[in-house]
C-alpha positions as CSV (number, residue, x, y, z in Angstrom):
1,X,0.0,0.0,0.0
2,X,1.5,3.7,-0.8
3,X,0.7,5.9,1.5
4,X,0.6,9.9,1.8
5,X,0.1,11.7,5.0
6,X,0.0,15.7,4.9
7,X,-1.4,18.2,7.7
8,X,-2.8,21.1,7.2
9,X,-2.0,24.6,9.4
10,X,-4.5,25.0,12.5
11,X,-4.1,25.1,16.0
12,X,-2.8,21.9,18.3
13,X,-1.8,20.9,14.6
14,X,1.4,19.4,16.3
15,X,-0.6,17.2,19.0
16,X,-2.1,15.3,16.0
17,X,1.3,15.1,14.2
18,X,2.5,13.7,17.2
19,X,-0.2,10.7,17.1
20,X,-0.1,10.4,13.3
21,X,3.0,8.7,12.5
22,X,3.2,7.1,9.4
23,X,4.0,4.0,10.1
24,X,0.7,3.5,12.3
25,X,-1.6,4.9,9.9
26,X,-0.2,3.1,7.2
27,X,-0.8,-0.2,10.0
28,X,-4.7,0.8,10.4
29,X,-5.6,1.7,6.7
30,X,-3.9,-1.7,5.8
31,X,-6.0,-3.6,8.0
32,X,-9.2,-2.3,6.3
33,X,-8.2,-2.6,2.8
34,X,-8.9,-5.6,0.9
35,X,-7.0,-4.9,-2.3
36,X,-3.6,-3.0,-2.8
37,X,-4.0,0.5,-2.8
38,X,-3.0,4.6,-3.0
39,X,-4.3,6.4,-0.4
40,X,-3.7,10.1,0.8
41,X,-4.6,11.3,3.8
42,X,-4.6,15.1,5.1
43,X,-5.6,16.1,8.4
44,X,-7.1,20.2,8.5
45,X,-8.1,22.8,10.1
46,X,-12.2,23.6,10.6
47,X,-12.2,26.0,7.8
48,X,-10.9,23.5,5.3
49,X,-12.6,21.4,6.6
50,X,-16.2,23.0,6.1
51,X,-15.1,24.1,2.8
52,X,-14.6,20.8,1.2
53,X,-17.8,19.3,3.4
54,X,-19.2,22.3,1.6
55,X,-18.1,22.1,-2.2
56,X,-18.4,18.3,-2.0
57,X,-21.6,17.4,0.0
58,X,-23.6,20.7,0.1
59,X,-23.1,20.8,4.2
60,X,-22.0,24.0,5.4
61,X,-20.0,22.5,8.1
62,X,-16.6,20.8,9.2
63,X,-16.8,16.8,9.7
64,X,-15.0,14.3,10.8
65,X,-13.7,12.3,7.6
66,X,-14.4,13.0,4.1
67,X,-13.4,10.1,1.8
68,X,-13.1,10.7,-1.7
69,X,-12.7,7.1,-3.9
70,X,-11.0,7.3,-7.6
71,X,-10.8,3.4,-8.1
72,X,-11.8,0.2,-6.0
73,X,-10.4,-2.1,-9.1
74,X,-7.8,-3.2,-9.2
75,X,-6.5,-1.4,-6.7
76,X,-8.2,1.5,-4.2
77,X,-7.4,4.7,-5.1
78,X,-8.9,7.2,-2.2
79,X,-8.1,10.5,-0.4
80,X,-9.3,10.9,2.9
81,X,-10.0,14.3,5.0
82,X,-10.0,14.4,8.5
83,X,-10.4,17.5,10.3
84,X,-8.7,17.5,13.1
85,X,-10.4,20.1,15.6
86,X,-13.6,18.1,15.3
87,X,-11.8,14.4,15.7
88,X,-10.4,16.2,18.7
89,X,-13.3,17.3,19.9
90,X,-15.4,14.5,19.2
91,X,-12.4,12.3,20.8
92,X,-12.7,14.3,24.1
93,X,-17.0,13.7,24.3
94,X,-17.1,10.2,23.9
95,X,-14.1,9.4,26.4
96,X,-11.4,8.1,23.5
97,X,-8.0,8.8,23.2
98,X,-7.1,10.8,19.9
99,X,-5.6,7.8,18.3
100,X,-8.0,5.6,19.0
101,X,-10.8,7.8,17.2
102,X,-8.0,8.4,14.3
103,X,-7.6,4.9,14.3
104,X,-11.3,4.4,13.8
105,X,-11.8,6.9,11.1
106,X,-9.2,5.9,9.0
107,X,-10.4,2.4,9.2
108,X,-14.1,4.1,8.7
109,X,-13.2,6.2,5.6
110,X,-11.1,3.1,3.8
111,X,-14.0,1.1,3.8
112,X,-15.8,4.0,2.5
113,X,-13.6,4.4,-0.3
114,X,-14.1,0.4,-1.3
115,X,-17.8,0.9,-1.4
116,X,-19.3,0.6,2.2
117,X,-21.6,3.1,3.5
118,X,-23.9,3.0,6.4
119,X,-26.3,5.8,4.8
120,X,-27.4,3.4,2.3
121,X,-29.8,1.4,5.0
122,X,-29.9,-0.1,8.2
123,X,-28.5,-3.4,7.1
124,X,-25.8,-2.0,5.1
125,X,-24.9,0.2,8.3
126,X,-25.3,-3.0,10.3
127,X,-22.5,-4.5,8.3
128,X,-20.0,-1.2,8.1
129,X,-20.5,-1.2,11.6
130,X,-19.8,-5.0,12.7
131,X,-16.8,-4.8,10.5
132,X,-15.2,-2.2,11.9
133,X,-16.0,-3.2,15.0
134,X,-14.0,-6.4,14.1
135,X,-10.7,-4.9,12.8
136,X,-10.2,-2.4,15.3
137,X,-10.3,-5.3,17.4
138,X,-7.6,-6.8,15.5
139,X,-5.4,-3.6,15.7
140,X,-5.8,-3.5,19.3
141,X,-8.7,-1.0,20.0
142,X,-11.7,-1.2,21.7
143,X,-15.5,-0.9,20.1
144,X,-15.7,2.4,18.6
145,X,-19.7,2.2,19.3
């Protein structure tokens, strides 16, 4: 798998370099990827954040993870967008450590971007759900749920 990591400018940006090395992202995306694959991932700020969540989704606010797939065959081709004040954030109010909530949505936005998506139904949430449920377990980390 290629990986590339890039961070954005915005406050605490350090903390989250800090907990994103790339070895261990590289460990977490690999575990959720069933086929060889590109990824990019770039953790930003709120307002880069709400821009994209913006331009891309038509929601005039910063999330968590964006994932944006290219290719599923033969290999995964994604870039995924975490913005880091609201993983921090969200980290803090359900009692997580920072990586373990990085660690969940990076495994959360890879299966995205090989055609999972819990908005498509209950069952298909179900599934996304139980499976990453499954190989955080395998890295190490508790139920993100």
């Amino acid at each position: 798998m290629d990986l590339t990591l890039q961070f954005g400018r915005f406050a605490d940006a350090a903390v989250h370099r800090s907990v994103l090395k790339t070895p261990k992202v590289k460990t977490w995306i690999a575990q959720a990827l069933l086929r060889p694959g590109e990824i990019a991932v770039r953790i930003v700020g709120e307002d880069e954040g709400r821009a994209l969540n913006l331009q891309y989704r038509g929601k005039d606010y910063a999330t968590n993870v964006l994932t944006f797939d290219y290719t599923r065959e033969p290999q995964v081709a994604a870039d995924l967008v975490l913005c880091g004040p609201v993983v921090a954030a969200e980290a803090r109010a359900q009692g997580k450590t920072l990586e373990a909530h990085y660690a969940h949505l990076l495994v959360h936005g890879t299966l995205h971007a090989q055609g999972y998506d819990h908005e498509s139904g209950e069952r298909d949430a179900l599934e996304m759900e139980a499976l990453e449920i499954l190989l955080l377990g395998a890295l190490g980390f508790e139920n993100p749920y």
